[in-house]
C-alpha positions in Angstrom: 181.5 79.7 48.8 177.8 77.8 48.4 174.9 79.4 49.9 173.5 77.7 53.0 169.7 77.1 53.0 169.0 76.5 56.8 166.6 73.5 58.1 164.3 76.3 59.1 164.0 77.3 56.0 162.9 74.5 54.2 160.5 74.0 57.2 158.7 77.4 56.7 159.0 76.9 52.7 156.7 73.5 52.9 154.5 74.5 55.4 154.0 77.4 52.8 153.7 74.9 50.0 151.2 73.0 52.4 148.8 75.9 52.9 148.6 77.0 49.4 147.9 73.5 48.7 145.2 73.0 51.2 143.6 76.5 49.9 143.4 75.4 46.1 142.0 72.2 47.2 139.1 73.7 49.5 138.6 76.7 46.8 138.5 73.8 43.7 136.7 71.2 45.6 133.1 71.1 45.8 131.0 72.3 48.6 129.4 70.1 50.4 125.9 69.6 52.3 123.8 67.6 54.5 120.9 66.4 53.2 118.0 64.2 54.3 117.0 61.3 51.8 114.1 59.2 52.5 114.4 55.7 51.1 111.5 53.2 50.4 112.5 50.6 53.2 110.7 47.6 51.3 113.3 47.9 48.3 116.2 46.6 49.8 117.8 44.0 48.4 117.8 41.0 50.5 121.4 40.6 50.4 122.2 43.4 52.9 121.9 42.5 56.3 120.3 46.0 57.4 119.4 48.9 56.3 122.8 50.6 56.9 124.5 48.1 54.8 122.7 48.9 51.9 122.5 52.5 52.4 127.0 52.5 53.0 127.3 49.9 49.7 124.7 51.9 47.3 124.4 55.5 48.5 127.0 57.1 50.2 130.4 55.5 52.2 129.8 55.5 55.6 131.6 58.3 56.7 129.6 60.5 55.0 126.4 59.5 56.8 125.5 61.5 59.9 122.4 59.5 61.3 120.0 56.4 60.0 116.3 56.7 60.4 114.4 53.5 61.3 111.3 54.9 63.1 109.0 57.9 62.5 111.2 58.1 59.3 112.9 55.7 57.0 116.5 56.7 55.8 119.5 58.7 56.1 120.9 61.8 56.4 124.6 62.8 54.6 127.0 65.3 53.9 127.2 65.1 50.0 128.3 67.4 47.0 125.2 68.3 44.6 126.7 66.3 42.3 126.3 63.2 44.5 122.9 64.1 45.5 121.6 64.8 42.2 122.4 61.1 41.4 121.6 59.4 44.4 118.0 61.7 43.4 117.7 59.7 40.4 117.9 56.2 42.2 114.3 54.3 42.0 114.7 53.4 46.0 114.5 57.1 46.9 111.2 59.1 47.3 112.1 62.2 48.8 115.6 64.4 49.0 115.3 67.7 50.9 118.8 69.7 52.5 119.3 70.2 56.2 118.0 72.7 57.4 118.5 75.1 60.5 115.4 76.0 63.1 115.2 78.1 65.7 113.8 78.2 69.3 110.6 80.1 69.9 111.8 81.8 72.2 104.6 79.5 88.8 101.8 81.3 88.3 101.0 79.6 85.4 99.7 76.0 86.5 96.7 77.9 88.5 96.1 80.1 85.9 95.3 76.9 83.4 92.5 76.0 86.0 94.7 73.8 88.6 94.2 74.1 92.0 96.4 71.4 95.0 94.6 68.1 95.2 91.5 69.0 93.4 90.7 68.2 89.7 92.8 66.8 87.2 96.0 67.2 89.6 94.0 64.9 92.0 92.7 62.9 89.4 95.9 62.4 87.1 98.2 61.7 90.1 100.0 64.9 89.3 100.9 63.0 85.4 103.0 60.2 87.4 104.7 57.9 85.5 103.9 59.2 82.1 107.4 60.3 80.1 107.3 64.0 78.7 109.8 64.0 75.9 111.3 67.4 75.3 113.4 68.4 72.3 115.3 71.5 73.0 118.6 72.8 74.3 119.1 69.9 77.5 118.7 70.6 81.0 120.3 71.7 84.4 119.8 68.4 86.1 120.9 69.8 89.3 118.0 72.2 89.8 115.0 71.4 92.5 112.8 71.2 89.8 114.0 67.9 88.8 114.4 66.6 92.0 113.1 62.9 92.5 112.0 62.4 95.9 109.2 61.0 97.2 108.8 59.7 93.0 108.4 56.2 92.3 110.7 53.6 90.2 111.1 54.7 86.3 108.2 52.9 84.4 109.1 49.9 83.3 108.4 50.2 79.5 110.8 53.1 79.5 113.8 51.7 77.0 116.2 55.1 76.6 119.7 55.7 77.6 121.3 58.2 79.7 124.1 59.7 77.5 127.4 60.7 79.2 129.6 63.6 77.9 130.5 67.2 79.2 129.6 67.7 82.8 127.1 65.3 82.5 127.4 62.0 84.0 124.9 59.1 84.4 124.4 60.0 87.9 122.7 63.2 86.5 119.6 61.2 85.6 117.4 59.9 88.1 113.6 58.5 88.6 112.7 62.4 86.9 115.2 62.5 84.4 114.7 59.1 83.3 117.0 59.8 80.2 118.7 62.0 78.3 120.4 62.1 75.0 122.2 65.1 72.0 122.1 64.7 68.6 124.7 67.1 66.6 126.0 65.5 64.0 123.9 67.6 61.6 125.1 71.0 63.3 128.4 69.7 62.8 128.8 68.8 58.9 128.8 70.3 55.6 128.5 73.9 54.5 124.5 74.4 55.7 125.4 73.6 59.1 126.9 75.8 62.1 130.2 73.9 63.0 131.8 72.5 65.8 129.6 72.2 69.0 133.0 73.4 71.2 133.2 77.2 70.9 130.6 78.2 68.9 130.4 82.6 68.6 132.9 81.9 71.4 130.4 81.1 73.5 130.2 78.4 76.3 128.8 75.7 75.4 128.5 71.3 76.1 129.2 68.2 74.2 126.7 66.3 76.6 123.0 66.7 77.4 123.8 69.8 79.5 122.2 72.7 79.2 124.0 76.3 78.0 121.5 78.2 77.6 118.8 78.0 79.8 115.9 77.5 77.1 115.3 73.6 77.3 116.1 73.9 81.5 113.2 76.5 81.4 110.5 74.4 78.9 111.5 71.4 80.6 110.4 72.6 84.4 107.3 74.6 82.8 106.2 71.2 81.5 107.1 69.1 84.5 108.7 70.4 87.5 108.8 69.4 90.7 107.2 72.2 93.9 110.2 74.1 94.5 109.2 77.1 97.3 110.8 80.5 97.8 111.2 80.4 93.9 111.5 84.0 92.1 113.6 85.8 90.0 115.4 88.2 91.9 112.9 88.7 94.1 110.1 88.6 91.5 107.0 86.6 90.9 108.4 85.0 94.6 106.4 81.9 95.7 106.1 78.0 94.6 107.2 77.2 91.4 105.8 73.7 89.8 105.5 72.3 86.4 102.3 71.3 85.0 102.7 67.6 85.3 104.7 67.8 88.4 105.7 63.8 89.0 105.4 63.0 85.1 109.1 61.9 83.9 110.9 63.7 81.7 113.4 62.7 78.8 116.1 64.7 77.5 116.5 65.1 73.7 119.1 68.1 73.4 118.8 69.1 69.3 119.6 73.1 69.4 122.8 74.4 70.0 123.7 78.4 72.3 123.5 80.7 69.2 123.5 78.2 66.4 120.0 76.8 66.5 118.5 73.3 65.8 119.4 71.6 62.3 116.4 69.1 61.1 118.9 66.0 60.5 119.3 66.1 64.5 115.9 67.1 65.1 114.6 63.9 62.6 116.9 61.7 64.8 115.6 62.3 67.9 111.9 61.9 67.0 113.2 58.2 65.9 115.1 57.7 69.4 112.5 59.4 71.5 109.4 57.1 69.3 112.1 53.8 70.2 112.6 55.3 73.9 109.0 55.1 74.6 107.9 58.7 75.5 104.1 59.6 75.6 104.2 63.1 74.8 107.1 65.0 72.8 107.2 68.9 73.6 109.0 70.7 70.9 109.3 74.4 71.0 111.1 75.1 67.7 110.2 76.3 64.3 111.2 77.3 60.7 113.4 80.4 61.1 112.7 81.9 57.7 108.6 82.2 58.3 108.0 79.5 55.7 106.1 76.3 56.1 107.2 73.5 53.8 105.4 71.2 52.4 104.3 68.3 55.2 106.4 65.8 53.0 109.1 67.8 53.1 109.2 69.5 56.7 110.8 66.7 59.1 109.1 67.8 62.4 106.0 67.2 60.4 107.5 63.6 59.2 108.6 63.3 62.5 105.7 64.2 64.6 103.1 62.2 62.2 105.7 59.3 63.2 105.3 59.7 66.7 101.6 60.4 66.3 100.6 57.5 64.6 102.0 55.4 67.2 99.9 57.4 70.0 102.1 59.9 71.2 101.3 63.2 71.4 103.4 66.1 70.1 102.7 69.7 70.8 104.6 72.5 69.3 104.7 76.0 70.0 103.0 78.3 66.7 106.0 80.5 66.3 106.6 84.3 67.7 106.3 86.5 64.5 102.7 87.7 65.2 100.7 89.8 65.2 100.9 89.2 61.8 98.4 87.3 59.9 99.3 83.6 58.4 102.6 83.6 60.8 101.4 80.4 62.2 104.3 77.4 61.7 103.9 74.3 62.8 100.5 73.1 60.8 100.3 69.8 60.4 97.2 68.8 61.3 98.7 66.0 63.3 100.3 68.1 65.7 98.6 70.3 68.5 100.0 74.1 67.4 100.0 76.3 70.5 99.6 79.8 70.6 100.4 82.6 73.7 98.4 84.2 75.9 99.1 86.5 79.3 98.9 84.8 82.7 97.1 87.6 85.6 100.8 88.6 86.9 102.7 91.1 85.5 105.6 93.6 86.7 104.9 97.0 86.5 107.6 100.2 85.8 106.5 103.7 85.5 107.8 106.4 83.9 107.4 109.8 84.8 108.2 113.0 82.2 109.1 116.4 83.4 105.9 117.2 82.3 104.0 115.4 84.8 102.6 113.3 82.2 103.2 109.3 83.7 103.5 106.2 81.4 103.3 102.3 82.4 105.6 100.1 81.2 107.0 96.5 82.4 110.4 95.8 83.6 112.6 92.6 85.6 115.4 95.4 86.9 116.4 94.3 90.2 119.2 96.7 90.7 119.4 100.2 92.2 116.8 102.1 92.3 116.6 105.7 90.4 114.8 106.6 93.7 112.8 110.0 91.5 115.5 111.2 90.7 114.5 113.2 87.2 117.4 112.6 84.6 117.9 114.6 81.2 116.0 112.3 78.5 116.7 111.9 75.1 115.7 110.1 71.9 118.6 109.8 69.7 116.4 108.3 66.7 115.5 111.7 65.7 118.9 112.2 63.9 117.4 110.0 61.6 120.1 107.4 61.7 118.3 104.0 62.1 121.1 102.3 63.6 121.5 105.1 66.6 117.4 104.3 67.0 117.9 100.8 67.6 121.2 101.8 70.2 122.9 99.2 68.0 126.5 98.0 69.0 129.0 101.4 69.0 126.0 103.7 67.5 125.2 105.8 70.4 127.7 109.2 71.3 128.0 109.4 74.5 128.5 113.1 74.1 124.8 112.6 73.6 123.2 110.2 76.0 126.0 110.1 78.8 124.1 111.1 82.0 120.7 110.6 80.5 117.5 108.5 80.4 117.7 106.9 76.6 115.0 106.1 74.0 115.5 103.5 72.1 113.8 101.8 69.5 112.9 97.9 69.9 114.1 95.3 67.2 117.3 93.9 65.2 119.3 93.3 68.3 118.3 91.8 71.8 116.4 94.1 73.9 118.6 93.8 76.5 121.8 93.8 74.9 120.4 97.6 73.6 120.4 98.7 77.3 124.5 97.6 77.6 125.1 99.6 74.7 123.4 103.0 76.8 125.2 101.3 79.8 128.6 102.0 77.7 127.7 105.2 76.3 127.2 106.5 80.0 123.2 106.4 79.6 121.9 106.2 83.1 118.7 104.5 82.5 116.8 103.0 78.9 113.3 103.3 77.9 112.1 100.8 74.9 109.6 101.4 72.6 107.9 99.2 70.6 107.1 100.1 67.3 103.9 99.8 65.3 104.6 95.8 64.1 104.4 95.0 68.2 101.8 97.6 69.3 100.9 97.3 72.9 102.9 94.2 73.8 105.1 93.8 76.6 107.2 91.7 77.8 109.5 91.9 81.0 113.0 92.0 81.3 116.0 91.1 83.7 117.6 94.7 82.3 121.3 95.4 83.5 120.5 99.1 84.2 117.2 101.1 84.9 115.3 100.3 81.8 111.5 99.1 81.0 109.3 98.6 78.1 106.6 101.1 76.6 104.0 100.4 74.1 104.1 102.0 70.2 101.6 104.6 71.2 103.1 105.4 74.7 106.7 105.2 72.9 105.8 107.8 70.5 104.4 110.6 72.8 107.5 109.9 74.9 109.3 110.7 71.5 107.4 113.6 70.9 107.7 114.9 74.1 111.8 114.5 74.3 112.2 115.7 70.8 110.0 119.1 71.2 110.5 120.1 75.1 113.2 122.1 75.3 114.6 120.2 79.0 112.8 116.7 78.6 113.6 114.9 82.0 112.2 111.2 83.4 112.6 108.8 86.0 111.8 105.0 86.3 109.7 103.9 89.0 109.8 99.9 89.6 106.7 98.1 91.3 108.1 94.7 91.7 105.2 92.0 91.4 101.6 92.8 90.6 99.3 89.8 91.0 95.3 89.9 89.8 95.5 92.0 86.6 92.6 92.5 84.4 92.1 91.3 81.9 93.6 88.3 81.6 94.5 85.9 79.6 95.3 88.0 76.3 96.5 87.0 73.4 100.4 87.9 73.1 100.7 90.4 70.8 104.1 88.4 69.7 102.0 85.2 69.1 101.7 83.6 65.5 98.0 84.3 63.6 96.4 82.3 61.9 95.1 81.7 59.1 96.6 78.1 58.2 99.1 79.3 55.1 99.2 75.7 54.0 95.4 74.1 54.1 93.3 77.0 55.2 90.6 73.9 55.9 92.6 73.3 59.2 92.4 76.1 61.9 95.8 76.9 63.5 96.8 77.6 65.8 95.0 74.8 67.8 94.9 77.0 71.4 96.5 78.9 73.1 98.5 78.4 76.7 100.7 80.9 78.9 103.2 82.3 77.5 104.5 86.1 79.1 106.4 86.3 81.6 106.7 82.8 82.6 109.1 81.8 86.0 110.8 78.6 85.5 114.0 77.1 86.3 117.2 78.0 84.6 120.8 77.4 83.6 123.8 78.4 85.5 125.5 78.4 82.6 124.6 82.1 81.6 123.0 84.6 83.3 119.1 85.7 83.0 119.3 87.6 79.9 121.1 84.5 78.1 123.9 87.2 76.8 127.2 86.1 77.0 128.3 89.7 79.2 125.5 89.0 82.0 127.4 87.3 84.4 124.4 87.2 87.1 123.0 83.6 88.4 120.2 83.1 89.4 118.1 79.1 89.8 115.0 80.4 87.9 114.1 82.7 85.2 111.3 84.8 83.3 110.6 84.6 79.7 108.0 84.7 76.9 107.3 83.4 74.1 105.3 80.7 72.4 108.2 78.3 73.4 106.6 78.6 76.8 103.1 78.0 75.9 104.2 74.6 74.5 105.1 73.3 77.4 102.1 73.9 79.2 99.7 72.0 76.8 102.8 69.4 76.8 102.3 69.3 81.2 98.8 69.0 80.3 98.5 66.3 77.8 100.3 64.6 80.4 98.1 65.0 83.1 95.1 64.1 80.7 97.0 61.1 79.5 97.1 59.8 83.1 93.8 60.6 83.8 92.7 58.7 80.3 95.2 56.5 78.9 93.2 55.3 76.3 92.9 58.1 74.7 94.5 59.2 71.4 96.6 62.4 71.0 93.7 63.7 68.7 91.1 62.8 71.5 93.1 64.3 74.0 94.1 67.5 71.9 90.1 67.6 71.2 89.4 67.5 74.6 91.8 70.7 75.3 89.8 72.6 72.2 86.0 72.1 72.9 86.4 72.9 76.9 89.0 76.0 76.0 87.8 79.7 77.5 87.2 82.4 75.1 86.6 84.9 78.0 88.9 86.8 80.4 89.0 87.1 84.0 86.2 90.0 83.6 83.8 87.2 81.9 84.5 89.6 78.9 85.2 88.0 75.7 89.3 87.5 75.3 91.3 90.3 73.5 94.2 91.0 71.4 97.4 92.6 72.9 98.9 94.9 70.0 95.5 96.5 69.9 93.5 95.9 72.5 90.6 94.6 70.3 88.3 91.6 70.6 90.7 88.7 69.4 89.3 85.4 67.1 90.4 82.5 66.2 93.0 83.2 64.6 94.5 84.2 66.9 93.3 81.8 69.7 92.4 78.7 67.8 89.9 77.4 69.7 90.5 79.1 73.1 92.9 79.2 75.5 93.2 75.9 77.9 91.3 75.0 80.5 91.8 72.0 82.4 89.7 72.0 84.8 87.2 71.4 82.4 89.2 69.1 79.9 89.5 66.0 81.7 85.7 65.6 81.6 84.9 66.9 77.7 81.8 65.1 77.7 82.2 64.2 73.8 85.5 64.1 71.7 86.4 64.0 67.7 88.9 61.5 67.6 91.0 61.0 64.3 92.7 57.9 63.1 95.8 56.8 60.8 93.1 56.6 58.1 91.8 59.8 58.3 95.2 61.7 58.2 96.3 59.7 55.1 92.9 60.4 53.7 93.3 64.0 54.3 96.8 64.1 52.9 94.8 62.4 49.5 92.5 65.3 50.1 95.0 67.6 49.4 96.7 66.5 46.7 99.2 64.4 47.5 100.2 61.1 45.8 100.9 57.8 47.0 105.0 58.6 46.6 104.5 61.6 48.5 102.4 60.0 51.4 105.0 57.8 51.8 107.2 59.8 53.1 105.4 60.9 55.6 104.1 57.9 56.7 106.3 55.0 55.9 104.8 52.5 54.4 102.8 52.5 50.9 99.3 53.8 50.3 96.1 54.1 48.2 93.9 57.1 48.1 90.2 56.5 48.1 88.7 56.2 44.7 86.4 58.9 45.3 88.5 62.2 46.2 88.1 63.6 49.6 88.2 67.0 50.5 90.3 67.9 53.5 87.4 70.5 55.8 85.8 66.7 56.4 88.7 66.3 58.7 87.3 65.0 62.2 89.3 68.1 63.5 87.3 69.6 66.3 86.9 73.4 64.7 85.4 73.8 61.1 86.5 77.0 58.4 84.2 76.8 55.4 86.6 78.5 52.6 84.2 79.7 49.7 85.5 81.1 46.5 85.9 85.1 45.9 84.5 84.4 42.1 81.8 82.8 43.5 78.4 84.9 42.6 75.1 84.4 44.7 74.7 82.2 47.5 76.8 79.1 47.9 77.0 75.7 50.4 79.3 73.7 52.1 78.7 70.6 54.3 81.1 69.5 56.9 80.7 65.7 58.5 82.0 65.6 61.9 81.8 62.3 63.9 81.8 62.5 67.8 82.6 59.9 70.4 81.3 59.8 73.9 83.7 59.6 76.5 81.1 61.0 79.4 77.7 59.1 80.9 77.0 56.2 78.6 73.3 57.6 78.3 73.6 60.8 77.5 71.5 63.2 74.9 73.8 66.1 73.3 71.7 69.4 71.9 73.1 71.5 68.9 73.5 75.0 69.3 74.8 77.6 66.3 76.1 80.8 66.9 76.0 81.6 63.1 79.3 84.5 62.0 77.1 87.4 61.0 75.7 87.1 57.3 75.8 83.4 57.5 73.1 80.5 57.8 74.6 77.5 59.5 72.1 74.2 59.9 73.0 71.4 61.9 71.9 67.9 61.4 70.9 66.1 63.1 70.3 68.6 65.9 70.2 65.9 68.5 72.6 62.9 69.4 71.9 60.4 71.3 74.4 58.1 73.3 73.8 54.7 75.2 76.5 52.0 76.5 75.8 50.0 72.7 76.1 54.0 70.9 79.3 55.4 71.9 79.9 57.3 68.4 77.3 59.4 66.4 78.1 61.7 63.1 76.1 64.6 61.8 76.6 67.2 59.3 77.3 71.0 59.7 75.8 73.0 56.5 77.4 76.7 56.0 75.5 79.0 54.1 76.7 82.4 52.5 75.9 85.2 50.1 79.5 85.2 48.6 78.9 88.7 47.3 77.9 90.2 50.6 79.8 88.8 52.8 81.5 91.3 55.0 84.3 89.8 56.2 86.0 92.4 58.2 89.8 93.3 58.9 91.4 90.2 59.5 89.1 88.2 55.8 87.1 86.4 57.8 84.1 86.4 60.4 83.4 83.9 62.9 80.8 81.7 64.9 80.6 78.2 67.0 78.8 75.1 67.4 78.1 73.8 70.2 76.8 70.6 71.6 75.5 70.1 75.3 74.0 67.6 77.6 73.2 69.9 80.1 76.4 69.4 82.1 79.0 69.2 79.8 79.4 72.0 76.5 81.7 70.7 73.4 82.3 74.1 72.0 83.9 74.4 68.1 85.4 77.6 66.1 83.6 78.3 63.0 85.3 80.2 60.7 84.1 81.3 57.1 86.4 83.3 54.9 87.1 83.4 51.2 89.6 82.9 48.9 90.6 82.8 44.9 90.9 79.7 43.9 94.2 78.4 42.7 
């Protein structure tokens, strides 16, 4: 008798055949990219209708493009082998190819502390930024919160031209006369090998094909900038009180380009500078970054492409200066083009105290809202000492809970969330967590909504409290909580957690700019994830507390705003000057401004020029404005070619015949770099040009304060203004023995010049530092 093969055999036979098949073809073919091309626009052939035409017919097939570029930038993006980009590389038409790349988020008190008070000043003055259109590239928004209500606002301006996209719990009726539009870009998260995948599921985490917000980050950036009063705000019953934006009636747009876990890819990020440029925003707020701590090349970093595209057309972008301080040279974000904000501490904060069985107590911060410990002393351990480095950091399934179960846990800060470290002692049957910092953040704390009794301690406090558990033979602690604190000195300082300067690119320009609030910052939040963002808190709450220089941004975004209300002739360069020269360098006690991790004076490096001040920046008296011209100049200045411009600024250009050098930026701080070979005493002049924007007969006085073992002259020492003399220039001469100059810890020393009327005082960072020439 025959054998009998079955239907479902052959069924499970070819699906076999089918998988196999599919796997050689994925293992053989070859892996594939996205990558960013820019394309001379002025080469196309006259026979293509449009740009896309040409691009589908000579370039790549049109399913392989993920988004055109028409605006700030002129191209296409594309997932492609190397093969195919290699030779599209080669084509004449194309000046620039650089790969897509992934970014990462820099992750109510606050509008006072910036020096606004209720109808007084620049909120009088600016109508509270109404009818000027904040557009903020980040993760979306909660449209439903009371921070982006729109009563009492008027009808959306009428030059406003964006869209309100539909998609995932998000419908049209979610925009209103405050959210005047909203749009996602993630076709570049989606494709080829460099990107993160599907937006649906991504780490298994909830997440929303639609301008929706899930996780919190852009909901939080976006009320900081711009929301609306919203009383009885706190989080879980801290920092209680009104919560407002800066800006509170400006309008805000939408541009979601980062993704919950999977960051921001700069093919989406490209694409919405050319929407939000066509949409007709004044001011774009982006609080994202490299996330490898490198800064490319201007011509080949997109936000910079992007930015100098929105910029040139008069919009003002500020970026946040990235959180890997206190390091020096972590700045991001340089572009000269762009205002680069660092952190600072607002005069709240929410002290936790921790008491040893000694007797010996410790302050800390914490946002733990739950039980109380009530005194009770609890055995405490630090399970570090074993050596183990994962067991330190209470990394996932490291902790015994032989060991910690019933106990008060040390645990070391960095490599995993600092909250998530505190679940991991929850699970091990810790009763409470103490985190240290180590030396890399020194003294810096920030607050947390902590899912058992936990705070924060500083390096130094962290390793006596080490000390202490690893030599006593019964260590014990408690946790005491002290809710809100209101009126601490000093403030501001800078974060310890904010990027340094100097400028790693063109140490000519200082960055960052200035520096905003950043710690502990209440704004509104998602109720798509609890306050911690972690997918296991399962806590809501309508507003949140977080740092970062992601927060800072926002509140120079808020402002900008306001000043662009107040002033809507000015430029973004006159109205980041104006935030500069009228920044404060002091604190609350009228002492000069300090750095966190150490609790040392702080610079300029680490402040830029100060940290804002608006009630003093919407009269500046004098600004340094900068045009199209100069920035193409400077980019001349630096090295670039006409090819290389072009990417960056669209269309073609000549460099001066005489080089210029890039300190004789109009950028309102100066940094005289001299060489190390140098022998003897050495000169540099600086040219500066200054337009009055105060009385139009005023007279403006020089005054140096010279870095120590440096001669600065001014010239001319006097400026004089009338209604036929709005601009004047003069020349800033810096003077050092280059074999004695002592420039300190951080390679540099520091000074200002100053110019005043008598009213108003346009104040400038001078910095003078050395370095071996290339």
């Amino acid at each position: 008798m025959a054998a009998y093969l079955s239907p479902l055999f052959f069924f499970f036979f070819f699906f076999f055949l089918l998988i196999v098949h599919r796997f050689t073809v994925s293992a053989d073919s070859p892996l594939k990219k996205t990558f960013i091309f820019r394309v001379d626009r002025f080469s196309k052939p006259s026979v293509f209708p449009t740009h896309y035409h040409w691009y589908t017919s000579e370039f790549a097939e049109s399913h392989k493009i993920l988004h055109v570029y028409d605006t700030v930038f002129h191209g296409f993006s594309a997932t492609l082998t190397q093969q195919q980009v290699d030779s599209i590389g080669k084509h004449p038409s194309v000046l620039a190819v650089f790969e897509d790349r992934r970014r990462q988020l820099h992750t109510t008190r606050s509008p006072q502390f910036l020096g606004l008070r209720n109808q007084r000043g620049l909120w009088s003055d600016s109508d509270y930024g109404s009818d000027v259109i904040i557009g903020v590239f980040d993760t979306g928004i909660s449209p439903e919160r009371r921070s982006f209500s729109d009563v009492n606002l008027g009808p959306i301006p009428r030059r406003w031209k964006g869209v309100c996209e539909t998609g995932t719990k998000f419908t049209a009726r979610n925009c209103n006369r405050k959210i005047v539009g909203a749009r996602f870009f993630s076709k570049g998260h989606e494709a080829g090998s460099n990107a993160a995948g599907p937006i649906i599921g991504i780490n298994d985490t909830i997440e929303f094909r639609s301008p929706r917000d899930a996780d919190g980050h852009g909901t939080h950036t976006a009320s900081t900038a711009a929301g609306r009063h919203a009383f009885q705000a706190s989080l879980e019953g801290f920092a209680s009180g009104i919560a407002k934006g800066v800006a509170p009636k400006a309008r805000l747009a939408v541009y979601k380009v980062c993704w919950k876990n999977s960051g921001c890819f700069d093919s989406d990020i490209l694409a919405a500078f050319d929407a939000a440029v066509n949409d007709g925003v004044d001011v774009i707020s982006i609080s994202i970054g490299g996330g490898d701590g490198v800064s490319s090349p201007y011509y080949l970093d997109p936000i910079a492409i992007g930015a100098y595209g929105a910029a040139s057309r008069g919009i003002f972008v500020s970026s946040s200066a990235g959180n890997d301080g206190p390091n020096g040279m972590s700045v991001t974000n340089l572009a000269p083009w762009v205002t680069t904000v660092g952190a600072g501490t607002i005069d709240r904060n929410f002290p936790a105290v921790v008491t040893l069985g000694n007797g010996r107590r410790i302050s800390g911060v914490s946002l733990y809202a739950g039980a109380p410990l009530n005194g009770t002393m609890f055995p405490l351990v630090y399970p570090g000492k074993s050596g183990v480095l994962s067991v330190s950091l209470c990394m996932d399934n490291s902790l015994d809970p032989k060991v910690v179960a019933g106990k008060i846990v040390i645990c070391d800060r960095g490599s995993s969330p600092r909250v998530a470290k505190g679940l991991v002692v929850k699970k091990a049957g810790g009763v409470g967590m103490i985190l240290a910092n180590g030396i890399s953040n020194g003294e810096g704390l920030v607050g947390d909504a902590h899912l058992l009794p936990a705070c924060a301690v500083g390096s130094d406090e962290g390793d006596s409290m080490k000390a202490y558990a690893s030599s006593s033979p019964n260590p014990t602690a408690t946790i005491a909580f002290q809710g809100t604190i209101i009126g601490i000195k000093p403030a501001p300082v800078v974060a310890s957690f904010s990027a340094r300067g100097p400028n790693g690119l063109n140490p000519e320009i200082l960055k960052p700019d200035i520096i905003a609030p950043g710690v502990n910052i209440l704004a509104a939040w998602t109720d798509a994830v609890g306050p911690t963002g972690l997918d296991f808190d399962t806590r809501k709450t309508e507003f949140n507390i977080l740092s970062g220089t992601s927060m800072a941004c926002p509140h120079v975004s808020g402002a900008a705003a306001l000043l662009k209300s107040a002033h809507p002739d000015w430029s973004p360069a006159a109205l980041r000057s104006a935030m500069m020269t009228t920044a404060s360098t002091t604190d609350n006690r009228r002492q000069p401004m300090t750095e966190e991790s150490t609790g040392k004076a702080s610079t300029p490096y680490d402040f830029g020029a100060g940290h804002v001040n608006l009630g003093l920046a919407m009269d500046p008296g004098l600004v340094y404005d900068i045009t199209n011209t100069d920035y193409i100049n400077f980019l001349c200045s630096i090295g670039y070619g006409p090819k290389m411009i072009q990417v960056i600024t669209r269309t073609p250009v000549t460099c001066p015949a005489k080089k210029p050098l890039p300190e004789n930026l109009n950028y309102p701080s100066i940094v005289a770099v001299f060489s190390s070979l140098s022998k003897g005493w050495s000169t540099k002049s600086f040219i500066r040009t200054v337009t009055n924007v105060g009385p139009a007969n005023s007279v403006y006085r020089a005054k140096i304060e010279a870095p120590k073992g440096v001669t600065v002259k001014v010239k001319p020492s006097k400026l004089v203004f009338s209604a036929a003399t709005k601009k004047q220039s003069f020349v800033v001469a810096v003077s050092a023995d280059n074999q004695n100059l002592a420039l300190g810890d951080v390679g540099a020393v520091f000074g200002w010049v100053s110019w005043s009327d008598g009213k108003h005082v346009v104040r400038s960072p001078l910095v003078v530092t050395q370095l071996e020439p290339l």
